[in-house]
mmJSON file of the N, C-alpha and C atoms, coordinates in Angstrom:
{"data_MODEL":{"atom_site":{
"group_PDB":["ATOM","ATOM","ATOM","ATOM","ATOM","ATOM","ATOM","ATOM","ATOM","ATOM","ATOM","ATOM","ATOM","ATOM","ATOM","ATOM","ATOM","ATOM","ATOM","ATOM","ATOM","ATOM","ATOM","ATOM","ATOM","ATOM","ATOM","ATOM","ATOM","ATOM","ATOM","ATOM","ATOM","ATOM","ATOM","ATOM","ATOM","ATOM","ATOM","ATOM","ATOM","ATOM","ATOM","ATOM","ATOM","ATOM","ATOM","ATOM","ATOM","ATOM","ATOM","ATOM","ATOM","ATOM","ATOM","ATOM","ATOM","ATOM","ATOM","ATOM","ATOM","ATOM","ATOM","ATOM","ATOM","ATOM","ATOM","ATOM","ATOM","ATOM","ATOM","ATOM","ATOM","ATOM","ATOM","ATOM","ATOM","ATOM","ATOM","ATOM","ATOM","ATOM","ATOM","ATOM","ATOM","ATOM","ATOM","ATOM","ATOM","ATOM","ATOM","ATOM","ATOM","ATOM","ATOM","ATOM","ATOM","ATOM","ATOM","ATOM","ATOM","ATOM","ATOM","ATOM","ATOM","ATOM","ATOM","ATOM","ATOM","ATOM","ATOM","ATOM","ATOM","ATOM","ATOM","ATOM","ATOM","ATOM","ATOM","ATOM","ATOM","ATOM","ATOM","ATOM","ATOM","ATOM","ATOM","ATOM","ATOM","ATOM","ATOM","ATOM","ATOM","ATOM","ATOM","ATOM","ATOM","ATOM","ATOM","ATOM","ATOM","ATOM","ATOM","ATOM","ATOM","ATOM","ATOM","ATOM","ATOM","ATOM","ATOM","ATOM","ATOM","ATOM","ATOM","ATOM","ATOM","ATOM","ATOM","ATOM","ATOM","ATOM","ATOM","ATOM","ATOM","ATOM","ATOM","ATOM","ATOM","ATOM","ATOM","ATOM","ATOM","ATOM","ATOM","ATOM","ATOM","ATOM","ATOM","ATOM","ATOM","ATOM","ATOM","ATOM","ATOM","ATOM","ATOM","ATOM","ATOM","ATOM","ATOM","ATOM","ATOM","ATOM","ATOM","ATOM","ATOM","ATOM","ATOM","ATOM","ATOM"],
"id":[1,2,3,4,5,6,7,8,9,10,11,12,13,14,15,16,17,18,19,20,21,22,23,24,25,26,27,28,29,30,31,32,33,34,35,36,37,38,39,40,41,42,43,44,45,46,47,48,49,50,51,52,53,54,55,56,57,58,59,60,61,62,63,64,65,66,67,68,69,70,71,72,73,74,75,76,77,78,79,80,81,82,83,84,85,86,87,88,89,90,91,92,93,94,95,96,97,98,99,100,101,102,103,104,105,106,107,108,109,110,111,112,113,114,115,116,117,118,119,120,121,122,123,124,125,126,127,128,129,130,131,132,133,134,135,136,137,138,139,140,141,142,143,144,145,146,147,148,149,150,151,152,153,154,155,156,157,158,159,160,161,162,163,164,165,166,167,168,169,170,171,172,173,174,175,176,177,178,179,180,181,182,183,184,185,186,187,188,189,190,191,192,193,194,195,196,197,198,199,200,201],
"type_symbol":["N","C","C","N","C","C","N","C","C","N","C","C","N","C","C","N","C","C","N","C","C","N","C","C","N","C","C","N","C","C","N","C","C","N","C","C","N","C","C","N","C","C","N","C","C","N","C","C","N","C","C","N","C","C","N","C","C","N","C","C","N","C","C","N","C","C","N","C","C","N","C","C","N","C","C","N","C","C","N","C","C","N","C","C","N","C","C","N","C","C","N","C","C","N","C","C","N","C","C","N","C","C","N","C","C","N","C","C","N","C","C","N","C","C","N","C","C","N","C","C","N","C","C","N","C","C","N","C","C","N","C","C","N","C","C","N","C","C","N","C","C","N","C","C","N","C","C","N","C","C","N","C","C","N","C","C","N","C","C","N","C","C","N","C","C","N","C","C","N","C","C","N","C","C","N","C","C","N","C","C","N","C","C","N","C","C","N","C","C","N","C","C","N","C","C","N","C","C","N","C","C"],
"label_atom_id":["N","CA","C","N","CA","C","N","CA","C","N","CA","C","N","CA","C","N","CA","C","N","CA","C","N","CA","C","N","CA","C","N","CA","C","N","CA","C","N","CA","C","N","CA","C","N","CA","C","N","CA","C","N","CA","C","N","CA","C","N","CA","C","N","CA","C","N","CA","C","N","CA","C","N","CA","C","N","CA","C","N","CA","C","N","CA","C","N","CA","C","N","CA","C","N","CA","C","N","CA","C","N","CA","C","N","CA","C","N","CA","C","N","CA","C","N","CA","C","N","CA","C","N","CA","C","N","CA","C","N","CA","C","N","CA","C","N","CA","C","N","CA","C","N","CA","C","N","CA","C","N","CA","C","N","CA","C","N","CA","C","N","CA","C","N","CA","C","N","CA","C","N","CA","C","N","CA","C","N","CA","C","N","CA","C","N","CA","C","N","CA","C","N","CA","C","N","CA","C","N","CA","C","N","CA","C","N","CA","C","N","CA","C","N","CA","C","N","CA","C","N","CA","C","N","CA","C","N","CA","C","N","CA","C"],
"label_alt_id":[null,null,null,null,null,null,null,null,null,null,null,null,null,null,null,null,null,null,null,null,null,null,null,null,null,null,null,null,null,null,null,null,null,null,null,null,null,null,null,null,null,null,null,null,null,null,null,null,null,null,null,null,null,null,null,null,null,null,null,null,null,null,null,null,null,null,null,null,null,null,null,null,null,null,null,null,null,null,null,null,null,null,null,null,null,null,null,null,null,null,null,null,null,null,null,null,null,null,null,null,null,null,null,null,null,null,null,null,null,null,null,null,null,null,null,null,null,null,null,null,null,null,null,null,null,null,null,null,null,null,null,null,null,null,null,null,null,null,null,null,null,null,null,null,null,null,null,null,null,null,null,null,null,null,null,null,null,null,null,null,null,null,null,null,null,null,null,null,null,null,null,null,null,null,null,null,null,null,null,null,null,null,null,null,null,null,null,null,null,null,null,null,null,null,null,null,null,null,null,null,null],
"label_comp_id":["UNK","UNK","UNK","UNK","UNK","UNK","UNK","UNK","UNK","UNK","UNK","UNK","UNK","UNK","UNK","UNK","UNK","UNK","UNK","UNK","UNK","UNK","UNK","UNK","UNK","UNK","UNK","UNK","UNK","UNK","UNK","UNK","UNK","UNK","UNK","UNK","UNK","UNK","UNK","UNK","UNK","UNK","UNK","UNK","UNK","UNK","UNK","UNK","UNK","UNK","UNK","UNK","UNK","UNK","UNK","UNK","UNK","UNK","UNK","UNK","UNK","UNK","UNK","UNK","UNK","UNK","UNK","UNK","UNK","UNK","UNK","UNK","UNK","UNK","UNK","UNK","UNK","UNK","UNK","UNK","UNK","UNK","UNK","UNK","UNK","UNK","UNK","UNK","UNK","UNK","UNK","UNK","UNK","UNK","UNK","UNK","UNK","UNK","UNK","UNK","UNK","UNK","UNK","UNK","UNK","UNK","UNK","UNK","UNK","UNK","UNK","UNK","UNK","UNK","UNK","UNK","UNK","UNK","UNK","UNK","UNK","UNK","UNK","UNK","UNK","UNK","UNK","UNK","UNK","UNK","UNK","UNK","UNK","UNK","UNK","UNK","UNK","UNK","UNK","UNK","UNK","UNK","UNK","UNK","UNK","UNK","UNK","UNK","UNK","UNK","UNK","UNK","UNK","UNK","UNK","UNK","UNK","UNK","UNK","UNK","UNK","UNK","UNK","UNK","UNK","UNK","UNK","UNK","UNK","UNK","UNK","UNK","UNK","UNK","UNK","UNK","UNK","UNK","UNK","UNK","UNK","UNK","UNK","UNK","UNK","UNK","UNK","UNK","UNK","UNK","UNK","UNK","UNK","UNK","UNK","UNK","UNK","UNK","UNK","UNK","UNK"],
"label_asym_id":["A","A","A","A","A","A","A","A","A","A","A","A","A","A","A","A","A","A","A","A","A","A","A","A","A","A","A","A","A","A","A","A","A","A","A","A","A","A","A","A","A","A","A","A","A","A","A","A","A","A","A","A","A","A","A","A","A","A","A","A","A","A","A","A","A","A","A","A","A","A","A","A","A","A","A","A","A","A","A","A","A","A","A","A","A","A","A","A","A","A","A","A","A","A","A","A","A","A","A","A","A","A","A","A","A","A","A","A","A","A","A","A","A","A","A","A","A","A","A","A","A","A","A","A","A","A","A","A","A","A","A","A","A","A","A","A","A","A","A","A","A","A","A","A","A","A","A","A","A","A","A","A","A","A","A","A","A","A","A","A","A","A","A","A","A","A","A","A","A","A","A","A","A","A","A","A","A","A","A","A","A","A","A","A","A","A","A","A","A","A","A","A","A","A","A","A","A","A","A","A","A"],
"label_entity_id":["1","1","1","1","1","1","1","1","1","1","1","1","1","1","1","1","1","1","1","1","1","1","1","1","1","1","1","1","1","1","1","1","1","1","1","1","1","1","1","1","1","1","1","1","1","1","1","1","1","1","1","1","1","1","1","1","1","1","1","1","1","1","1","1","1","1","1","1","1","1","1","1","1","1","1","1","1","1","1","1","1","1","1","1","1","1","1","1","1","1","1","1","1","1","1","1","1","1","1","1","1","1","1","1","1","1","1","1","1","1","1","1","1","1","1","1","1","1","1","1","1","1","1","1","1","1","1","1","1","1","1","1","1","1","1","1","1","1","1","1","1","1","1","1","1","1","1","1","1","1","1","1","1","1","1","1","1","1","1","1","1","1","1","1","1","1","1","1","1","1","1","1","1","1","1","1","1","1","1","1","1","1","1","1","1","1","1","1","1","1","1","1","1","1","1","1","1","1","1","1","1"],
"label_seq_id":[1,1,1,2,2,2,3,3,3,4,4,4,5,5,5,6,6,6,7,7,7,8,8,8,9,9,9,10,10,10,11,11,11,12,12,12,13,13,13,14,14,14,15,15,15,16,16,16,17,17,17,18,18,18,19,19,19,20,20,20,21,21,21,22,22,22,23,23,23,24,24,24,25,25,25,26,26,26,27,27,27,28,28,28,29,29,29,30,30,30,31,31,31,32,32,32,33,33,33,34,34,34,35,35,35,36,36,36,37,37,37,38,38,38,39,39,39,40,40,40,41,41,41,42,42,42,43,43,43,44,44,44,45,45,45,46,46,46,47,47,47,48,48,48,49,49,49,50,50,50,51,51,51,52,52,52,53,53,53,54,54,54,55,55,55,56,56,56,57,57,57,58,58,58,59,59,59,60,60,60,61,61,61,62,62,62,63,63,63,64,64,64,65,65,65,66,66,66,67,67,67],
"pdbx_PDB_ins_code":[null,null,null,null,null,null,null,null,null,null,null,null,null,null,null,null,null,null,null,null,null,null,null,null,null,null,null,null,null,null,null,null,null,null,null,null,null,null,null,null,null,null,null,null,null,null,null,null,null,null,null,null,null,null,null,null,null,null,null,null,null,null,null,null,null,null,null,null,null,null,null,null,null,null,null,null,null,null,null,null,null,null,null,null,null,null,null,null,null,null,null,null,null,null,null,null,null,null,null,null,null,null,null,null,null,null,null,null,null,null,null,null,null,null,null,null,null,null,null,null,null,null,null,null,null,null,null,null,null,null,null,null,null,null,null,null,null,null,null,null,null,null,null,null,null,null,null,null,null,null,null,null,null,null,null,null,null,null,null,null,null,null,null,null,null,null,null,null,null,null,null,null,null,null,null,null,null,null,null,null,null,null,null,null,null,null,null,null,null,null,null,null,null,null,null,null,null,null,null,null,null],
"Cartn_x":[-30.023,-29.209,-28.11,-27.111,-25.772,-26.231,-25.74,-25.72,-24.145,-24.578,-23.205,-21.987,-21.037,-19.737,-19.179,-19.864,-19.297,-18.37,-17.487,-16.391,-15.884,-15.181,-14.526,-14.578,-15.817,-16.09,-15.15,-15.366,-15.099,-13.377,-13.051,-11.326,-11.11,-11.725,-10.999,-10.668,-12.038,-12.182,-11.033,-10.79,-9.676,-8.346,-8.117,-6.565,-6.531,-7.666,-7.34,-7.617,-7.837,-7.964,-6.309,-5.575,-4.348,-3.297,-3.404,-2.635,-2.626,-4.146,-3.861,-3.542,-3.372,-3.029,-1.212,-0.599,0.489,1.248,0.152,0.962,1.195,0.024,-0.645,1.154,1.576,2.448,3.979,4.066,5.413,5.691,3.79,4.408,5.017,3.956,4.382,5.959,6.711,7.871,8.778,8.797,9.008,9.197,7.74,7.665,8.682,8.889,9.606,11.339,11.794,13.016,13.576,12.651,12.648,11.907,12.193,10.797,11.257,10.42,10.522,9.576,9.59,8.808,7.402,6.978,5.907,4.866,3.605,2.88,2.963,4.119,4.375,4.351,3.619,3.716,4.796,4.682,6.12,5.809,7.468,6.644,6.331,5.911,5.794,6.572,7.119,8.456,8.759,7.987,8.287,8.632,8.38,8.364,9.601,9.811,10.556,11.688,12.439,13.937,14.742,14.212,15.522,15.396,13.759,14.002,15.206,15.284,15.846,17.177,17.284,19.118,19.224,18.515,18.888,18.368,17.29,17.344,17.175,18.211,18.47,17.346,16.969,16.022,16.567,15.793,16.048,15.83,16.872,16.625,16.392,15.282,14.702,15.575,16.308,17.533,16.419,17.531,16.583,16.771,15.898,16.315,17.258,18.224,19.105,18.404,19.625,19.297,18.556,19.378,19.541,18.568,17.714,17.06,15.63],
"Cartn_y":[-7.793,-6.77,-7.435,-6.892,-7.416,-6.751,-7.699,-7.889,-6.925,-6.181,-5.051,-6.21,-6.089,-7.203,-6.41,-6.639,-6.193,-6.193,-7.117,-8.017,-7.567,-6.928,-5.856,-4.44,-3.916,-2.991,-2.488,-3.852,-3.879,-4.116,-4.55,-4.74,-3.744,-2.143,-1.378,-0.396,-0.427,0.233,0.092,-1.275,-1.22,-1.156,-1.871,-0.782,0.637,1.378,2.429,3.064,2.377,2.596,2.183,0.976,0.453,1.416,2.278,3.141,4.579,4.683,6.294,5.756,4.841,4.745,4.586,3.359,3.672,5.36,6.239,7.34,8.245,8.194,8.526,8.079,6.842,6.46,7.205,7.176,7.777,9.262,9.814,11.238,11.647,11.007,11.034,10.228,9.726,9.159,10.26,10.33,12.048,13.38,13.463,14.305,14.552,12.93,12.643,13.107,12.397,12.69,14.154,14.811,15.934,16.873,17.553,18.0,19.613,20.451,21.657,22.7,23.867,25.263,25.292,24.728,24.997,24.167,25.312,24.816,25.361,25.825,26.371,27.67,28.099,29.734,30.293,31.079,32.407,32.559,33.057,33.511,32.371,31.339,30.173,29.621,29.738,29.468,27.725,27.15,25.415,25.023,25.803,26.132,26.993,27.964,29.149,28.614,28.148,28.033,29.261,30.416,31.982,32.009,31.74,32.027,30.677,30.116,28.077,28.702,29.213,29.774,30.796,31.726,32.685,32.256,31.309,30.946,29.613,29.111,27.621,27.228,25.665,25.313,25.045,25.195,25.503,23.714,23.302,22.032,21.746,21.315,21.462,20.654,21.889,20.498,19.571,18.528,17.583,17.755,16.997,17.436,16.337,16.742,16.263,15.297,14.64,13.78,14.517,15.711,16.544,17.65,17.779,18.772,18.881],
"Cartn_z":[-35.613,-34.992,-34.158,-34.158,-33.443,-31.819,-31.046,-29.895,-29.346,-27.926,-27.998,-27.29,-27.475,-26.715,-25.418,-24.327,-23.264,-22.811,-22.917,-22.395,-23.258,-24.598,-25.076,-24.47,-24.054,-23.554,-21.96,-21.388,-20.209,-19.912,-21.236,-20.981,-21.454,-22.246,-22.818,-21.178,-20.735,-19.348,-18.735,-18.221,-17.774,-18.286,-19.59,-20.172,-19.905,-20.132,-19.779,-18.162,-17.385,-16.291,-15.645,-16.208,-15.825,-16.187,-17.093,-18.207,-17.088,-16.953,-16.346,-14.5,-14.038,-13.29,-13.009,-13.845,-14.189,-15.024,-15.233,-15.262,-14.392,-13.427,-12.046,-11.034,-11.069,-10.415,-10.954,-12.738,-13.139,-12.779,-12.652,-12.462,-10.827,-10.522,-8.938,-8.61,-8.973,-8.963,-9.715,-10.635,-11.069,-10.255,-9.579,-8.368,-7.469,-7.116,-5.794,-5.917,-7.569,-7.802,-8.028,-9.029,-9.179,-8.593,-7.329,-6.97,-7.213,-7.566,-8.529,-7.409,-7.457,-6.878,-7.152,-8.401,-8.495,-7.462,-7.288,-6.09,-4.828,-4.951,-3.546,-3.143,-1.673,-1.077,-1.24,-1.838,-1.409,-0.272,0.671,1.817,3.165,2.773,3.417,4.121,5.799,6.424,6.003,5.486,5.448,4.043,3.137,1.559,0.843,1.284,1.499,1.637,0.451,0.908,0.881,0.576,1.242,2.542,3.226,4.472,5.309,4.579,5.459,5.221,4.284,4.629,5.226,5.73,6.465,8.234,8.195,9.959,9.342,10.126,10.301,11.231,10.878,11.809,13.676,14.508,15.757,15.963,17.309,17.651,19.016,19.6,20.736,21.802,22.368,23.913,24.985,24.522,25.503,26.886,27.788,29.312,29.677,30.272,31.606,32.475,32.921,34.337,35.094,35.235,36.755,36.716,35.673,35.684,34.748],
"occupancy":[1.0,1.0,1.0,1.0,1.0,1.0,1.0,1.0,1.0,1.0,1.0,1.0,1.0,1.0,1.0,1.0,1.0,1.0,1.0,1.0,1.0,1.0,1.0,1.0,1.0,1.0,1.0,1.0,1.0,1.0,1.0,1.0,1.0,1.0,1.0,1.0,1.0,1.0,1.0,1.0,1.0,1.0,1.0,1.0,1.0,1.0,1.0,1.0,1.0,1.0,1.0,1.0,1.0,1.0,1.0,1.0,1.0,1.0,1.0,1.0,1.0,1.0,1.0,1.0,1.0,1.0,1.0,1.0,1.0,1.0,1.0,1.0,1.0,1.0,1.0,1.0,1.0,1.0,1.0,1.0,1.0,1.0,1.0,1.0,1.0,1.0,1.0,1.0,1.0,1.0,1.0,1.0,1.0,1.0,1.0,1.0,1.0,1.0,1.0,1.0,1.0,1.0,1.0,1.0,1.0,1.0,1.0,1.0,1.0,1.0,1.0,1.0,1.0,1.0,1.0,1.0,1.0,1.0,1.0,1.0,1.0,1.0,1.0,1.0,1.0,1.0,1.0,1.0,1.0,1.0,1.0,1.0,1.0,1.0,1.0,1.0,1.0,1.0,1.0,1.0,1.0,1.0,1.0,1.0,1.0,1.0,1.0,1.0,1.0,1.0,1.0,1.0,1.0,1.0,1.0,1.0,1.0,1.0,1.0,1.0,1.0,1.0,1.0,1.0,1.0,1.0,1.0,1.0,1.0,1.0,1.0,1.0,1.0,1.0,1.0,1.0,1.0,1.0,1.0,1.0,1.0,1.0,1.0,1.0,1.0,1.0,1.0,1.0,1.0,1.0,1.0,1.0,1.0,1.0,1.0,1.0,1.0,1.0,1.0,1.0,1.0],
"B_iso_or_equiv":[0.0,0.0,0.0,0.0,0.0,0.0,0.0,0.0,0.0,0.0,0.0,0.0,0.0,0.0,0.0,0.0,0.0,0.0,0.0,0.0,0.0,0.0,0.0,0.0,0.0,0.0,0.0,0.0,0.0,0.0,0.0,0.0,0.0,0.0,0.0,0.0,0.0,0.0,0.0,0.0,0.0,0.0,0.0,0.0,0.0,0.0,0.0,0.0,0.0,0.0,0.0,0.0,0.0,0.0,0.0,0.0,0.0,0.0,0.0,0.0,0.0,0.0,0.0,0.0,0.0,0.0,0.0,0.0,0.0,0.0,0.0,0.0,0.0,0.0,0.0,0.0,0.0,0.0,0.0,0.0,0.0,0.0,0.0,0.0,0.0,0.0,0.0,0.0,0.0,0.0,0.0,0.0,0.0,0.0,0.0,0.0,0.0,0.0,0.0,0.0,0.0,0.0,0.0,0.0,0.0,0.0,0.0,0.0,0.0,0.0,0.0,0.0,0.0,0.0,0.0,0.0,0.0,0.0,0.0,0.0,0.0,0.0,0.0,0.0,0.0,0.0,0.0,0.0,0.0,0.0,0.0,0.0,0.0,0.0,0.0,0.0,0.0,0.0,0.0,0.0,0.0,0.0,0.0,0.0,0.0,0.0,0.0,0.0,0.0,0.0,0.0,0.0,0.0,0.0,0.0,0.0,0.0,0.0,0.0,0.0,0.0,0.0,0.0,0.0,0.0,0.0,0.0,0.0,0.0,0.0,0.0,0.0,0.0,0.0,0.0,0.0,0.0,0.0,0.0,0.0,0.0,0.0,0.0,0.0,0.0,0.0,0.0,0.0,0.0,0.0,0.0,0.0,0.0,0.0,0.0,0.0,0.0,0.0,0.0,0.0,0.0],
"pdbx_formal_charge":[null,null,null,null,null,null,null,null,null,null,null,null,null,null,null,null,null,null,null,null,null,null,null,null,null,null,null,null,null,null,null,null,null,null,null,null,null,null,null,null,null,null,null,null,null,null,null,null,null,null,null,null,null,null,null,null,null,null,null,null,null,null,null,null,null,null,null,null,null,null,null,null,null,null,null,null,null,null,null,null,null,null,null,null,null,null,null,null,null,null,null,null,null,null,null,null,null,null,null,null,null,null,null,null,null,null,null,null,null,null,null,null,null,null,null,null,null,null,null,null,null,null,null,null,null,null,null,null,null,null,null,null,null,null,null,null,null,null,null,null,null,null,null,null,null,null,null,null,null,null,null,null,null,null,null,null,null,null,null,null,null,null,null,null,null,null,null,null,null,null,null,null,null,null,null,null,null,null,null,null,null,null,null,null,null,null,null,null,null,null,null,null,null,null,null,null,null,null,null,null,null],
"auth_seq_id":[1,1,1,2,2,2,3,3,3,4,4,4,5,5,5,6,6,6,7,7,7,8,8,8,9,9,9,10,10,10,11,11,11,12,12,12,13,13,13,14,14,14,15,15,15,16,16,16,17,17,17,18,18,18,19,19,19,20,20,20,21,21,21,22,22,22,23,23,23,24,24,24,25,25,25,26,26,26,27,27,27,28,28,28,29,29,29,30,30,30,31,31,31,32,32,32,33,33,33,34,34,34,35,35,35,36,36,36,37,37,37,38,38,38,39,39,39,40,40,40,41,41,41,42,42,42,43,43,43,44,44,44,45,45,45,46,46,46,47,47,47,48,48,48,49,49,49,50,50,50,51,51,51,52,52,52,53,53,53,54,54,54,55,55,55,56,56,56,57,57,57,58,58,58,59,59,59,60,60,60,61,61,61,62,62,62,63,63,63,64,64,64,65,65,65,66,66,66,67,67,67],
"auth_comp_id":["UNK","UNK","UNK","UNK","UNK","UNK","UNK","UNK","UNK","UNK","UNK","UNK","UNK","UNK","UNK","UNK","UNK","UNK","UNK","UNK","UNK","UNK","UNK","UNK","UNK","UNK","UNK","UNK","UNK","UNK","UNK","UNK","UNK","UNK","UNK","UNK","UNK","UNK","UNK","UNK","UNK","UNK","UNK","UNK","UNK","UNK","UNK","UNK","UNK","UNK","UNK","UNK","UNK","UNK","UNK","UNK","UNK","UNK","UNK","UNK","UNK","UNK","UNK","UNK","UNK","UNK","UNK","UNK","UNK","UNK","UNK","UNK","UNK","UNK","UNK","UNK","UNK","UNK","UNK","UNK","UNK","UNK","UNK","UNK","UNK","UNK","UNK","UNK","UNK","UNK","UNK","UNK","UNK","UNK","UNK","UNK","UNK","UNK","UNK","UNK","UNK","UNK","UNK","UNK","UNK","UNK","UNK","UNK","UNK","UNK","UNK","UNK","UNK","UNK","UNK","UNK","UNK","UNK","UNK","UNK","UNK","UNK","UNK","UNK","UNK","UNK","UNK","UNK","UNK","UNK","UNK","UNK","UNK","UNK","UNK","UNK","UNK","UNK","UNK","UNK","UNK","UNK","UNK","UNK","UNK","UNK","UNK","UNK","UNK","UNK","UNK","UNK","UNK","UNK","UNK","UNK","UNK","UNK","UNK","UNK","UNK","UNK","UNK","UNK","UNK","UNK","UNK","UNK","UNK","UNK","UNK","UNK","UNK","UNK","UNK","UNK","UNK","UNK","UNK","UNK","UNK","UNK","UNK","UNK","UNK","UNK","UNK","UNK","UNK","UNK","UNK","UNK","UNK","UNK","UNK","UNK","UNK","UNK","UNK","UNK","UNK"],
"auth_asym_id":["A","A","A","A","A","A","A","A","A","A","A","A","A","A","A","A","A","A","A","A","A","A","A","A","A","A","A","A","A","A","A","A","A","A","A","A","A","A","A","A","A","A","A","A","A","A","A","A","A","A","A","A","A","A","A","A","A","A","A","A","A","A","A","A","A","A","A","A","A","A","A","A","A","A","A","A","A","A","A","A","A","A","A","A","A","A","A","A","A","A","A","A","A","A","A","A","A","A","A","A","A","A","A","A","A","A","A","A","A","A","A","A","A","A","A","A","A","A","A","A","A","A","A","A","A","A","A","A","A","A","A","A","A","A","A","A","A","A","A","A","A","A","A","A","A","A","A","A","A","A","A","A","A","A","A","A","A","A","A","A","A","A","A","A","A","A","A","A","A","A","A","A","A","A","A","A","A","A","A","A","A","A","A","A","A","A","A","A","A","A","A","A","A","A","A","A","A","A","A","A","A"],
"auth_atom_id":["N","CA","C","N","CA","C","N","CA","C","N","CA","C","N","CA","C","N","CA","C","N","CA","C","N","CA","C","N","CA","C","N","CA","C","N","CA","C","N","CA","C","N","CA","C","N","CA","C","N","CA","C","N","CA","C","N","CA","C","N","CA","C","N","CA","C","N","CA","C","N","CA","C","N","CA","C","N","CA","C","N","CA","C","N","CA","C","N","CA","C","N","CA","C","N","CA","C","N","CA","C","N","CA","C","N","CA","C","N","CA","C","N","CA","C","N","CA","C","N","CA","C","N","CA","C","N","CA","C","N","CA","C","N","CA","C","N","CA","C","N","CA","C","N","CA","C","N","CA","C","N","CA","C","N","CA","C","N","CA","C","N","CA","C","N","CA","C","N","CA","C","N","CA","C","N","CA","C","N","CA","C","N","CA","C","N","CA","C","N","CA","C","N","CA","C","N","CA","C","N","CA","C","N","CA","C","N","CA","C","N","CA","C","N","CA","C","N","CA","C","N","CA","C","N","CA","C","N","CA","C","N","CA","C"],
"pdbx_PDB_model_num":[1,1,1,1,1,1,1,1,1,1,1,1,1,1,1,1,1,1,1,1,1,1,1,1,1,1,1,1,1,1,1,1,1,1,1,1,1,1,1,1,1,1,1,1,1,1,1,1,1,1,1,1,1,1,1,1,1,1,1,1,1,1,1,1,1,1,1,1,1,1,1,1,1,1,1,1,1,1,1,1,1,1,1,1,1,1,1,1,1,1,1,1,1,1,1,1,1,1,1,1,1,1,1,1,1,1,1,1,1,1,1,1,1,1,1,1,1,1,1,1,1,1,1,1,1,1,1,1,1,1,1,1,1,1,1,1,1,1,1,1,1,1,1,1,1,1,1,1,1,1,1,1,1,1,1,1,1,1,1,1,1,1,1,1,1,1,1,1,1,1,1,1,1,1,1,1,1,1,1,1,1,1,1,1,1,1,1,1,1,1,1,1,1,1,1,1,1,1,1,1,1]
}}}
């Protein structure tokens, strides 16, 4: 009886462990360039770009010397 070859076994593991990781990275780079609606709350003031054009974000005044 043939003996099983691990060490084939064990490099397929990782090609395909190197593979779905490098796609893991293209999609997410993808993500970043293109980033698209889906996923996101309607409705959601941080998400919600109708609401971001109708109230601009508020910017907190810093304090004075004098006060």
């Amino acid at each position: 009886m043939a003996t099983p070859n691990y060490g084939y076994e064990k490099r397929q593991k990782e090609l395909a462990k190197k593979k779905k990781k490098e796609d893991k990275l293209r999609e997410k780079a993808n993500r970043k360039l293109n980033p698209s609606s889906d996923g996101l709350a309607p409705g959601d003031p941080e998400t919600d770009v109708a609401s971001l054009e109708h109230d601009p974000p508020t910017v907190p005044e810093l304090p004075t010397k004098n006060g």
